[in-house]
N, C-alpha and C positions, 0 to 999 in steps of 0.2 A: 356444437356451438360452445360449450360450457368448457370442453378440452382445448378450443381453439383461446379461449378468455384465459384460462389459464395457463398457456403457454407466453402467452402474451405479458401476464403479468410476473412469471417467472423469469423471461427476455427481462422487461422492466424493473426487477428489482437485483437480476445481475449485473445490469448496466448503471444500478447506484450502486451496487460495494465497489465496482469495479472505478468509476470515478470516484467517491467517496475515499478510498484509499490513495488513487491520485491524487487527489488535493489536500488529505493529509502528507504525503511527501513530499509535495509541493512545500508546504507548509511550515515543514520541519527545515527542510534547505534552506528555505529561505531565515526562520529564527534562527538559527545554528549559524548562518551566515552573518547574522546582523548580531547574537549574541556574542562574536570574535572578535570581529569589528569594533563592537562600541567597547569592549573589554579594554583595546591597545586604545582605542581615541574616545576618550570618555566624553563626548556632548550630552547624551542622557542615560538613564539610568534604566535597565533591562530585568533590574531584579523579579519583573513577574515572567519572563519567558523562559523560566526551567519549569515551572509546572504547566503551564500552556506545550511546552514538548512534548513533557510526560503526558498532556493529552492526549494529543494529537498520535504521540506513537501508540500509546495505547489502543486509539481507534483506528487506525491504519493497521493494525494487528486483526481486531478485528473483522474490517472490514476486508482484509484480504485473504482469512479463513474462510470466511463466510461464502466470498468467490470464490475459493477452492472445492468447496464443496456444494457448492450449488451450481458447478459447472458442468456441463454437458457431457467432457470426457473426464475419464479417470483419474484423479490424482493422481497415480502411478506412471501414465503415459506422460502429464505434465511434464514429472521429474526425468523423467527417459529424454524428452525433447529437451531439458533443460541441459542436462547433461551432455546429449550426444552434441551441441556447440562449441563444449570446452577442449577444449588441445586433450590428446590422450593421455600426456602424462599427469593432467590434473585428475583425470579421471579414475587411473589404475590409483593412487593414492585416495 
């Protein structure tokens, strides 16, 4: 019973870094995009969304460590999967 709770809440708190780092990306796209934006057509004025980035990357950092290692399989096999996607030639380099 107590093994089945905490798998559960391991499930549960993979599935926050796991969005938690989505929605930091999310997040970043979308300021980066509005940061360029208002840069060329200046209606207002964006000068607090370079430290709200540096937020937000910073916790998308984190929270996507954090899912790495508190994932089921090995960070090693990740990178394998990640990899064997890429064209070969990206790969031999």
């Amino acid at each position: 019973m107590v093994k089945d709770f905490l798998i559960f809440v391991d499930r549960l708190i993979e599935k926050f870094l796991r969005w938690g780092s989505l929605i930091c990306l999310v997040s970043l796209l979308i300021l980066v995009a509005g940061n360029v934006l208002f840069r060329f057509i200046p209606i207002l004025s964006m000068g607090w969304a370079d430290e709200i980035i540096e937020f937000f990357f910073a916790w998308m950092i984190f929270f996507m460590r954090c899912s790495f290692m508190a994932g089921t399989e090995p960070f090693s096999r990740r990178i394998l999967f990640l990899t064997a996607s890429l064209p070969k030639r990206v790969v031999v380099i």
